[in-house]
N, C-alpha and C positions, 0 to 999 in steps of 0.2 A: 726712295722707299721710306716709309712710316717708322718711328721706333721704335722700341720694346713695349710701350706704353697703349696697350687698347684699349680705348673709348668704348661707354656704354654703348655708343650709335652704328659704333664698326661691328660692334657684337650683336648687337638688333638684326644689323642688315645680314651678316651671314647666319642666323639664326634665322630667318625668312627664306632664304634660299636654299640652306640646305639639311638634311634629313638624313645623321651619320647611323649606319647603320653596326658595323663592326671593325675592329683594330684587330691586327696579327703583328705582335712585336716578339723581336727575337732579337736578343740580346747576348754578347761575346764576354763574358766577365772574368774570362780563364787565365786574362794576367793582373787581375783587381790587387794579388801582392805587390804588384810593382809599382802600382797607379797609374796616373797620366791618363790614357783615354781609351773606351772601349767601343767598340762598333754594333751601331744601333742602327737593327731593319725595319720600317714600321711600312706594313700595307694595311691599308684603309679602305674600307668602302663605303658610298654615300649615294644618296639622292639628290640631283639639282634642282629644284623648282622650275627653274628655265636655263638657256644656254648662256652663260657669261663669265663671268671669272670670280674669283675670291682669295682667298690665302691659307696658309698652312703656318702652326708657329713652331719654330725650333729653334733651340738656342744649341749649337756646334760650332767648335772648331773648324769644323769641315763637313763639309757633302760633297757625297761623290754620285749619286743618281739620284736622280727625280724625273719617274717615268710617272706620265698621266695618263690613263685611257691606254696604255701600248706606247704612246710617246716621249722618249728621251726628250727631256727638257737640258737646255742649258743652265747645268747649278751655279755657272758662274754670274747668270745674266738675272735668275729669279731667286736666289736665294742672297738677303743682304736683313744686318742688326739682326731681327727676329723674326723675319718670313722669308717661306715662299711662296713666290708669287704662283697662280696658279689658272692661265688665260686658258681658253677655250674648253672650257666646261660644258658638256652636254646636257643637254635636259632630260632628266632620268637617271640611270645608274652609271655612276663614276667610281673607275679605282684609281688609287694613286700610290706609288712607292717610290720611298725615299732611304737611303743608305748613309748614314754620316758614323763622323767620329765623333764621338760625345763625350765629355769630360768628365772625371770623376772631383766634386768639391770637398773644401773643408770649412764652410760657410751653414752646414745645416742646411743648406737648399738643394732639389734636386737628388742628386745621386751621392751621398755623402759615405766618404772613404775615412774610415779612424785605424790608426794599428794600434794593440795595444801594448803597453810596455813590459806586462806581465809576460805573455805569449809571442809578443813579436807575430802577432798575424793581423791581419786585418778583417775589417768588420764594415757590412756597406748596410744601407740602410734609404729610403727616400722619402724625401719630404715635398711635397706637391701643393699645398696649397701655400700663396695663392694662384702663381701662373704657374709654377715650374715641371709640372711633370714636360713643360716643355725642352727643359734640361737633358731628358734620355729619352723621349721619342716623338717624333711631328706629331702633332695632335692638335684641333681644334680645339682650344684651350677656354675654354666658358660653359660654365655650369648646363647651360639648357640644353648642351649638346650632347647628350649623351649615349653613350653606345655599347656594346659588348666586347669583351676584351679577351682578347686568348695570350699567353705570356708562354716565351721558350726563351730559357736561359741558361749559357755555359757557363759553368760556374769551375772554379778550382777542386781538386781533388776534397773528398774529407768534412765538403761544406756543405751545409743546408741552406736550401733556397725557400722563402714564405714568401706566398701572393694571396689576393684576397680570392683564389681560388681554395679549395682543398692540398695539401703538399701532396703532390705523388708520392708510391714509395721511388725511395734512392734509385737514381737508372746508373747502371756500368758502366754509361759511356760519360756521364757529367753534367749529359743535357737535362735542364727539368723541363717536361711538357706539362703546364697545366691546363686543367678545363675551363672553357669561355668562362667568362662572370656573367652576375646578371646587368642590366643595363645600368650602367652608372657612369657617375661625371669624371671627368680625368682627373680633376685635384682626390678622389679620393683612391684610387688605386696606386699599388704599393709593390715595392721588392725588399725585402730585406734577406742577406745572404752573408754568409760566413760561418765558422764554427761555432756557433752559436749552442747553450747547452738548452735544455730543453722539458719540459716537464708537463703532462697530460693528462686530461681529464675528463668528462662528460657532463652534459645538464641535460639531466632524466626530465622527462613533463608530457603527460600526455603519448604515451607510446612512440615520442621523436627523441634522440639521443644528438644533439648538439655537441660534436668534438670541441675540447678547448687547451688550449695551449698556452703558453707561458716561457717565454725565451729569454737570456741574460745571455752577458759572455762567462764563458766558464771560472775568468776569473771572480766574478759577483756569484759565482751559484752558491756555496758557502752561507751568503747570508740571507739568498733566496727564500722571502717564508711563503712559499706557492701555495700552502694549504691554506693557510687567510685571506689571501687574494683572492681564489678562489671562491670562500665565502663568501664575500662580499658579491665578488659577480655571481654568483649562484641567486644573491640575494636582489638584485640588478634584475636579472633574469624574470624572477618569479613577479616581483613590484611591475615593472613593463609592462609585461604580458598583460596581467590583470588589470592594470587604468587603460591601456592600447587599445586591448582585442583584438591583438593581431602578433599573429606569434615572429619570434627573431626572424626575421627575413632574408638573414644568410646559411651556405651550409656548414660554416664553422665558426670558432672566436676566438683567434691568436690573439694573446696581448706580448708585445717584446718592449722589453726595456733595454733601449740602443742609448750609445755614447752620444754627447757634445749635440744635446738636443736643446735647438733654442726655443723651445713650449712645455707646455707640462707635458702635453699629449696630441695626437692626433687620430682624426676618426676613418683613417681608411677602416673603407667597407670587410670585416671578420679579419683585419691585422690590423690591430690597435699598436702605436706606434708611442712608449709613454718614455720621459726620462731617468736614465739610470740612475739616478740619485735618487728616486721611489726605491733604490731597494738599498737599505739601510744598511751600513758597515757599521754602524756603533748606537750605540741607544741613545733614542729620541724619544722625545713627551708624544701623548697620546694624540696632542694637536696634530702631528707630522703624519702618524696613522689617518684619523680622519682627513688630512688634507690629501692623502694618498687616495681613500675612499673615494672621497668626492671627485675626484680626478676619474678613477677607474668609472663612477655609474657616469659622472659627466661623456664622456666617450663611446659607453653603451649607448647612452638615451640616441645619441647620434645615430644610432645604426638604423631607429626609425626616422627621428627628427633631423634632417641632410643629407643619409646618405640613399633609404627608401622612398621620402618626398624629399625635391632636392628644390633650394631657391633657383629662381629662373635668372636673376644675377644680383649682385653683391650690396643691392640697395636694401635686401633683406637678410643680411649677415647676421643681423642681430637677432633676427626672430632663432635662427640654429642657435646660437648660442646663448641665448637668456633661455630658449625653453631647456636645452639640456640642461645649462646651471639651475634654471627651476625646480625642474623634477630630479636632478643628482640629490639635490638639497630635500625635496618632500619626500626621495626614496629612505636618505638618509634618516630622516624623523620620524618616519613612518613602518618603516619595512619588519615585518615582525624579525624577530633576533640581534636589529641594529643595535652597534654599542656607542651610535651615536644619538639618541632620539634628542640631543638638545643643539642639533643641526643648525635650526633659525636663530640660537643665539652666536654661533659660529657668522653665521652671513650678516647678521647685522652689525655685530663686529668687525668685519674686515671687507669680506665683498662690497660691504654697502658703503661703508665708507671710501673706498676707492672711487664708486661711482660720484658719491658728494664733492670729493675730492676734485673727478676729471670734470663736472657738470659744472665748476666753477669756472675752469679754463676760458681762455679766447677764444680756443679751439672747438668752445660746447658748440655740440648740436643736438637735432631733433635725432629719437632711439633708430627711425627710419630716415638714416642719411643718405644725401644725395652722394652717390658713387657714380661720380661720371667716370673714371677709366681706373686703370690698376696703381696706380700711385696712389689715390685715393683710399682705395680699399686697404692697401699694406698698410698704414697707420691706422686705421681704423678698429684694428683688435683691442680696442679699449674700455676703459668702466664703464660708458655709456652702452657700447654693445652687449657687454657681459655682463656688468652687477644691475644695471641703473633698468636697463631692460625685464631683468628675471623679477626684479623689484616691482615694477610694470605690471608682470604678469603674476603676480602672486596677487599684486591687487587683486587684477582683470578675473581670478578666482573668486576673490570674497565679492565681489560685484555682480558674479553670473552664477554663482553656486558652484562647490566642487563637483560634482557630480552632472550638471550641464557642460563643466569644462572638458570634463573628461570625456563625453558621448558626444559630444564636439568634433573633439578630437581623434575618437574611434572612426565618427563617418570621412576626419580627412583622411585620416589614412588610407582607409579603401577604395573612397573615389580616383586617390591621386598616387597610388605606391607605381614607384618606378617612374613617376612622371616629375617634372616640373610646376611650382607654383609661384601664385605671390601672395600676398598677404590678406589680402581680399578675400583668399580662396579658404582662408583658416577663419577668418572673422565671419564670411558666410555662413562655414559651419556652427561657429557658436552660435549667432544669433538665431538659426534654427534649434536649437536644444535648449537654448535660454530662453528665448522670446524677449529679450534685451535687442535695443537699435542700437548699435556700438557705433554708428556712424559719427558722433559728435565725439563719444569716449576717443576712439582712435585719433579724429585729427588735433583732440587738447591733449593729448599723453604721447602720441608718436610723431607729431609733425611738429610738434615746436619745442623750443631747446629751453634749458633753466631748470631750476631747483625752486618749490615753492616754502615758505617758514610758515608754521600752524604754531600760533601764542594762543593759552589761555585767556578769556576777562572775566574776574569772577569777582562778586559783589558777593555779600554776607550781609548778616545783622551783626545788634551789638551780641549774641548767643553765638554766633558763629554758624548761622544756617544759612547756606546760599537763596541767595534772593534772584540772583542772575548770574547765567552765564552761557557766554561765548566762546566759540571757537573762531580767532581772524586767521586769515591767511593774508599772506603776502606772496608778492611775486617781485623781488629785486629785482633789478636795470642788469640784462645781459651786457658784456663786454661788447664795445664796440667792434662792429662785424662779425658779431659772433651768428652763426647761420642758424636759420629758423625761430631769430627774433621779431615780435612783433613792434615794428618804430613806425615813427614819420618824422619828418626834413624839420622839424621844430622840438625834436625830443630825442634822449638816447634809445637806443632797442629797450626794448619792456618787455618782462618774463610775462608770465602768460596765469593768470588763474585757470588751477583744474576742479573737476571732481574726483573728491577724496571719501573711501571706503574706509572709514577707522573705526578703531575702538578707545574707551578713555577708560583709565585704570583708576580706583581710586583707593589709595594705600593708606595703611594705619600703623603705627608702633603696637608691638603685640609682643610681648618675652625677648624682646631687644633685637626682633624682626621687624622687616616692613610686609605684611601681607595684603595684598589683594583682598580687598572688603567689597569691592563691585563694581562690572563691568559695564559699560554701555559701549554697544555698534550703532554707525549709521551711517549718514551718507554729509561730506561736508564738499557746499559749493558755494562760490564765489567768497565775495570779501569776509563776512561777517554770517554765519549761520551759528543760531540760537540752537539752545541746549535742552527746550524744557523738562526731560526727563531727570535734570539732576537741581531744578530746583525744590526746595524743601529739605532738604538733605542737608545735613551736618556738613560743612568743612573737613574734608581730612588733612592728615598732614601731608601728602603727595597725592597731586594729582598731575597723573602720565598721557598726553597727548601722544596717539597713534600706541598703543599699550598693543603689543602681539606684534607690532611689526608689519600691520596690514601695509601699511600706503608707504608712497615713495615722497619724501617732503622730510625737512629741516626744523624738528623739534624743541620748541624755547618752554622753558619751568615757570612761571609766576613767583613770585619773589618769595612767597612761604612755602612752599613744594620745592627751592632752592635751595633755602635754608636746610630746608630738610635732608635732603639729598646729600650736600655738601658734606653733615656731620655722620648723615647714617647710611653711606654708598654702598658700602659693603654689607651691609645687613639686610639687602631684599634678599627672601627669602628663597627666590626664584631667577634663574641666569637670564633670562631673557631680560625682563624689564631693568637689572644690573646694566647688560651690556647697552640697551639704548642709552642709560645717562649718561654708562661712561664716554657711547659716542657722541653726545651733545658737548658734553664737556671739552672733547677734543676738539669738536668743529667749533664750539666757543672759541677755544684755544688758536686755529687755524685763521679767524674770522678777527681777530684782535678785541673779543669782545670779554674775553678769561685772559688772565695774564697768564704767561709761561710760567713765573714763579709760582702763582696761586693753582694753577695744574699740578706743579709739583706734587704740592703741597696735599691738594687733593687725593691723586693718588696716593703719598704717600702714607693719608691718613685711611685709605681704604683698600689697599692692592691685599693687605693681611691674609684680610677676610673670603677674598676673591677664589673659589673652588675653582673655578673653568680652567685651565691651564690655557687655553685657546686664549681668551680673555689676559689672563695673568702675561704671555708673551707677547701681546700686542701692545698691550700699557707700555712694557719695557720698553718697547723699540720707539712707542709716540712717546716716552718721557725722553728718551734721548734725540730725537729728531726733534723734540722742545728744545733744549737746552742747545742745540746745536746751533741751529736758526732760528727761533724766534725769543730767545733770552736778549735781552739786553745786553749789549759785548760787554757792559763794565761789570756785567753781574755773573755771566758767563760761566765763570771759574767757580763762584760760591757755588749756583745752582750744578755743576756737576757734581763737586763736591759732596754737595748734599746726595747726591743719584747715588754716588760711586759706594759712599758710605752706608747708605740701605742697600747695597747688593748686596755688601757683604755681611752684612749684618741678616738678612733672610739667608744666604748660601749656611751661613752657619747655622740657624734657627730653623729650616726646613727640615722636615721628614728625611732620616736618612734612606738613600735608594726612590727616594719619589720623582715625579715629575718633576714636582715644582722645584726640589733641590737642582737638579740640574739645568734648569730656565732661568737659576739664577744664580748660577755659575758660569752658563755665558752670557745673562746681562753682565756680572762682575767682571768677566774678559773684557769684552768690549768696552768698557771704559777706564778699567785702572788705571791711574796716573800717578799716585806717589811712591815716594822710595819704597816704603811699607807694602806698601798693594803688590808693587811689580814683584819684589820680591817672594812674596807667595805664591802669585804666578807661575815664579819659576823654581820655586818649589815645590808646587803641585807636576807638573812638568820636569822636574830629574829625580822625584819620589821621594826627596827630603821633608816636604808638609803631605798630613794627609786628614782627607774633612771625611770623617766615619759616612761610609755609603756611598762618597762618590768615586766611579769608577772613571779613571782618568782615559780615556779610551783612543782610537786613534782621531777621531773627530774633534774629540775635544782638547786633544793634545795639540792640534793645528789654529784652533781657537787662542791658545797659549802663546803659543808661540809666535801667530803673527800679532796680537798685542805686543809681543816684546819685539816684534821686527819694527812694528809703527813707532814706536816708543824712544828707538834705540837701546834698546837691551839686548836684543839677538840678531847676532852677523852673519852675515854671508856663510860661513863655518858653519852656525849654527842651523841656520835653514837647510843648508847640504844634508847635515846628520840627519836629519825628522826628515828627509826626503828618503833618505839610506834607508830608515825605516817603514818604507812606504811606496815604493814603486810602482808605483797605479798611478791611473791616468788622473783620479782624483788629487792624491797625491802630487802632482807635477803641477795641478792648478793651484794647491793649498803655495806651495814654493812659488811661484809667479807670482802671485799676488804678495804674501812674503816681501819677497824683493819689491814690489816695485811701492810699496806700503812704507819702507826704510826713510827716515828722513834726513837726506841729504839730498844736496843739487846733484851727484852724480846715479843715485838712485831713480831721480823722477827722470831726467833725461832720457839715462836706459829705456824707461818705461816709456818715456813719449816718445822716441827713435820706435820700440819694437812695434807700438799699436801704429804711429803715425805717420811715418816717415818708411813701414813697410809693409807690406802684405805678406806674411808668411805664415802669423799666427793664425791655427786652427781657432772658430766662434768661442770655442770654451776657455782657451788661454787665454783670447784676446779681453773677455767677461773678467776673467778674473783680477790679469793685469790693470784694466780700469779701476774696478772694485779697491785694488791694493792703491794704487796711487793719486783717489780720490779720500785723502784723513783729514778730519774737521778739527787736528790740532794742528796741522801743518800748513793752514791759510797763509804764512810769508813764502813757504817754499813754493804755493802754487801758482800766486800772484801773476807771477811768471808768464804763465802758459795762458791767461786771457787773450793775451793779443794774440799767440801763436796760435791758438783754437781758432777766432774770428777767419786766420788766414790761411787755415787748413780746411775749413768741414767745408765749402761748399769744391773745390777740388776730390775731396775724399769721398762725398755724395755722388760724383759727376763718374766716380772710378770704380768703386766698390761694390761688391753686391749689396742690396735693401738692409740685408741682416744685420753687415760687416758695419753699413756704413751707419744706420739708426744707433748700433750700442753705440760710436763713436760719438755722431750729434748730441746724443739723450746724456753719455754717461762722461762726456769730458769739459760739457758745459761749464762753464765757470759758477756755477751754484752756490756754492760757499763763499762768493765772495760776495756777501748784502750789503751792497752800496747803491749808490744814484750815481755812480761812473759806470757799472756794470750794464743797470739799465740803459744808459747815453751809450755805450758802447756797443750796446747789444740794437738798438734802435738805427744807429747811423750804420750798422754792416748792413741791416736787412733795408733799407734805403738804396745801399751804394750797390752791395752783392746780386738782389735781386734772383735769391732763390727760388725754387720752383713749389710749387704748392705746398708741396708735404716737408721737404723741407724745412720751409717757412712755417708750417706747422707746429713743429718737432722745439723750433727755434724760442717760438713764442710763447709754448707752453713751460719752457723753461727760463724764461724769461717772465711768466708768472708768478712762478715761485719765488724768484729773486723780491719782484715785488710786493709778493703775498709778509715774506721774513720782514721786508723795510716797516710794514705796518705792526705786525704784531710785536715787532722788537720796538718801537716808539709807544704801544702799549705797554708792553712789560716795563717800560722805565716811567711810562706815566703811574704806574701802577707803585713806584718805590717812594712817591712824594707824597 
């Protein structure tokens, strides 16, 4: 028999055959307190194309019937790994039912079981993409199949059951029967059940009243702020409708925030599925809110964009997810009442960089990647599907007209609601509303892999009035085997010149501002496209390639818009064109072309200035992921030094009660290192110092304290206490990571015994114990564990579920340790071990990094002679 791993071809061919019409699942969940596994009925109806056979997927402990047509099948003989088999298929209509015991996990996949520590009860919850609703009931498991679904579930006394039906009222006997769904894919249907608290609402529009919901466990409801939430989806609601034309397509819109979720969110169809950590136990900066936002519309747009037209299979992953992070992002900026309209300077600060980030990888590919089976896909949730994508398409906007894009988009919805598509069938549409031929756009922006750089050349007189100028593009050498390079047998892969939709900014000093004195749009293609609309024109002191943030591409400064930049970063008078420098500056930083010191240094002549708090928290974390990997080791210590000592120095000097006071009170946690420091620390933490406005809260008590676990300044003892004070399931993770953060050899052991050597922890402990036992001051303690990682991760791949076993690959890599032994080491396992695709994936892009630190760390030291 085949194994868990479907093939795009095995999915074709039973997508040709057969035509599912409806699912009847009934589920036993009335001893979910106990755990262990509960008993799952699924009958199914379908159409065959002709008479022959196919398969069914389920992932069980056990099956005890599988009747086909009337006939008892032997479940010992066709059910084996992740099917069953399914011979003598008639042509025309087929039922089939199947009886197993199905597992309840603590991986985040499938049918996931938490208790909590508050309540002692348990909380279930399911996560289904990307194959798993095969977890809790047979189902033909691939997007194009899809069908309508009736759910009955026993549940425990006292508990509420959500499905992407309406919730019944409560029944007396425990069963909940809901009503069929409309026709959708299996990964987006959902159960979520437990005592869950609860909170209700409506969206009025147009004489239809849309029920909406909002679930936590009761221990979160306290800090539940349901009425904001709310907002924002209200404001979701109304932004949709009006670009769509086509109203929410379900008959309601739970959103629950369930435990030990390994995503932000997910888009089951009217049960939005988001992580508990969206609902805030202690005060966080405004960023934390909009990142929440963005999450919530990102999830909504889903409910037209995947889950009313759904892709036909997972080679069009990306197009779901960049257009909802597109449009989460233009609801954001756009939506009357939003408290975020400077959204686009959010995504080009971080979203985008991520995508620059993954687009460098070995692992780059084109935005439409080749998904031949399901390993494939499960790595695939990456920058390039999500930031690099929406970046795509916020072009493919300023290229076709907003307003083309959108009537575009109105007629796909209508041709295609409730059906399957690909991507042809959305591009079709534009280019009807546009009268744009997108045929060459799409195969130079989605079919081939790379990141393009757009430099200024700009000529002057002796007056300073440009005489000429240029816009170049380059297209740098993809990594060898990097997919959807263009090479030949005499050259390395070669990036790919595009057409680029931009705009050029050109700035001026004005009352110790940089403002925008004038813009130009227009279209830049191939190597070299001339400018003539800015000659005649004075020189300014900046001029910004790609200004707005149109296009997708790697922006470099001309040596006197650097200058410029360098001394007056913080002075544009506007967040957007800030955060593009700042993100060139970083990718300088990344690329070994800015030394880590001279980044410092940057920031630390312009973070002052920096309003965005979004902005202001991402500098923190890129100056210390500078100083961490790419400083020079022998300088290492000064450049923290220096970091450590502006934390504290702004934590003091901030606004008392502001954001920024407290973004820089936990830059200042995260790296204290001298006697001085620590001791404040824990000052601040048993309430002998106290910094006017900041309130020491339990969040940021745990920020405290595991500095002083990493550090050695707080014991075992001491983690116990702050746990006393804190017994939640959050809590339990803040102590995990604690411990295994401590630096001594009997500290990391513990830690690599509990992630490594067993399978007991639940996704969220095991996250955190990584987290803890991954410290960039403890490089001798970890030494250690290179060679044991090599001799573990492909066993631990071969055992564990996708979830369990990627945080392991990704998060115990030896990283931190930037050598040319790491590389040699890391090259002769994936030689000898001979991992399997994603794996090897996984391995190599960590393995990038190592190499990425070797370069910029031999700049920063060429950068001190």
């Amino acid at each position: 028999m085949p194994g868990t791993n479907l093939t795009r071809e095995e999915a074709q061919r039973r997508a040709r055959l057969l035509t599912v019409d409806a699912y009847e699942i009934e589920l036993d969940l009335s001893g979910a307190q106990e755990g262990g596994t509960y008993r799952s009925e699924t009958v199914v109806r379908f159409d065959a194309a002709e008479a022959g056979e196919t398969f069914i997927d389920l992932v069980a402990p056990a099956v005890h019937e599988v009747v086909l047509n009337g006939t008892a099948l032997d479940a010992a003989e066709v059910f084996a790994d992740s099917r069953i088999a399914l011979p003598g298929l008639v042509a025309g209509r087929n039922e089939l039912k199947v009886v197993a015991d199905c597992a309840y996990t603590n991986t985040g996949e499938g049918l996931h079981r938490f208790v909590d520590p508050v309540d002692q009860q348990a909380y279930l919850y399911t996560q289904f993409e990307v194959p798993d609703a095969r977890r809790v009931f047979a189902s033909f498991e691939q997007p194009d199949l899809k069908a309508v679904f009736t759910f009955t579930v026993k549940a425990p006394e006292g508990w509420t059951v959500i499905s992407n039906s309406p919730t019944p009222e409560r029944p007396a006997d425990n069963i909940w029967r809901f009503a069929p769904t409309q026709r959708i894919s299996t990964y987006i249907t959902a159960l979520i059940a437990g005592p869950y608290h609860a909170v209700h609402s409506t969206y009025e529009k147009d004489g239809r009243s849309i029920p909406l919901g909002i679930y936590c466990r009761p221990s979160l409801a306290e800090f539940l702020d349901a009425d904001h939430i709310f907002e924002v989806t209200r404001q979701g609601f109304d932004w949709f409708e009006e670009k769509f034309a086509y109203a929410y397509p379900f008959p309601k819109y739970d959103q629950l925030f369930v435990p030990e979720f390994n995503a932000g969110a997910m888009e089951n169809a009217g049960a939005v599925t988001i992580r508990d950590q969206y609902v805030f136990r202690s005060k966080v900066t405004d960023a934390a809110y909009e990142t929440r936002a963005e999450t919530i519309l990102h999830e909504l747009a889903h409910m037209w964009f995947g889950d009313l037209v759904t892709m036909e299979w997972w080679n069009d992953l990306w197009l779901n997810e960049s257009f909802a992070t597109f449009t989460s992002i233009a609801c954001q900026a756009s939506a009357p009442g939003s408290r975020w309209p400077h959204a686009w300077t959010t995504f080009a600060n971080s979203m985008k960089t991520w995508a620059y980030r993954q687009d460098q990888l070995p692992s780059t590919h084109p935005i439409m990647a080749d998904i031949r089976d399901l390993d494939d896909v499960l790595v695939n949730f990456d920058g390039i599907t999500y930031a690099k994508g929406a970046s795509v398409l916020k072009q493919l906007v300023a290229y076709v007209g907003e307003d083309a894009f959108f009537r575009g988009v109105q007629a796909y919805f209508k041709e295609h609601a409730y059906k399957n598509t690909r991507l042809a069938d959305l591009l079709g549409a534009l280019e009807k509303t546009s009268g744009r031929d997108l045929t060459t756009w799409s195969k130079l922006w989605l079919e081939t892999a790379g990141i393009n750089i757009l430099r200024p050349e700009i000529e002057t007189d002796a007056s300073g009035v440009i005489t000429s100028f240029a816009v170049r593009q380059e297209a740098p050498a993809l990594p060898a085997g990097a997919k959807g390079a263009v090479s030949d047998d005499a050259a390395p892969p070669r990036g790919t010149l595009r057409p680029h939709r931009i705009a050029i900014g050109l700035y001026e000093l004005e009352g110790g501002k940089l403002v925008r004195k004038e813009r130009v749009e227009l279209d830049v293609d191939g190597e070299l496209t001339a400018v003539d609309a800015l000659v005649g024109k004075a020189r300014p002191a900046v001029v910004l390639l790609n200004d707005d943030d149109l296009s997708y591409a790697k922006v470099r400064l001309d040596e006197q818009s650097l200058a410029t930049v360098t001394a007056h970063l913080g002075d544009f008078a506007e967040s957007l064109p800030r955060a593009l420098c700042w993100a060139s500056a970083w990718d300088m930083t990344r690329d070994g072309e800015l030394a880590a010191r001279d980044y410092l240094a940057l920031v630390l002549s312009g973070i002052a200035k920096e309003s965005d708090i979004g902005v202001v928290q991402s500098l923190q974390r890129q100056v210390k992921l500078a100083m961490d990997l790419y400083a020079a080791p022998d300088w290492r210590a000064t450049g923290l030094a220096q970091w450590t000592e502006a934390t504290l120095a702004h934590l003091k000097s901030a606004e008392a009660g502001s954001d920024h006071q407290l973004a820089w009170a936990r830059a200042f946690a995260a790296t204290a290192r001298t006697d001085e420091q620590l001791d404040l620390l824990q000052g601040l933490l048993d309430g002998t110092e106290k910094i006017d406005g900041l309130a020491v809260d339990t969040e940021l008590r745990w920020a405290l304290l595991g500095r002083l676990a990493a550090t050695g300044r707080a014991d075992e003892a001491a983690i116990a206490a702050e746990l006393d004070r804190d017994r939640t399931s959050a809590g339990e993770r803040y102590a995990a990571a604690a411990r295994a953060s401590r630096p001594t050899a009997e500290a990391k052991e513990a830690a690599w015994a509990s992630v490594v050597e067993s399978a007991d922890l639940p996704n969220a402990v095991q996250e955190a114990v990584i987290g803890g036992f991954v410290q960039s001051d403890q490089r001798e303690l970890l030494a250690p564990y290179a060679e044991k990682y090599f001799a573990a991760v492909k066993p631990v791949w071969e055992t564990r579920s996708h979830e369990i076993a990627q945080q392991i690959a990704v998060g115990l890599y030896p990283a931190l340790l930037v050598s040319q032994e790491t590389l040699d080491t890391t090259d002769a396992w994936l030689t000898s071990a001979e991992p399997n695709a994603a794996l090897r994936r996984l391995v190599l892009e960590s393995r990038s990094g190592v190499e990425r630190a070797l370069r910029a760390q031999a700049a920063d030291a060429g950068a001190a002679s």
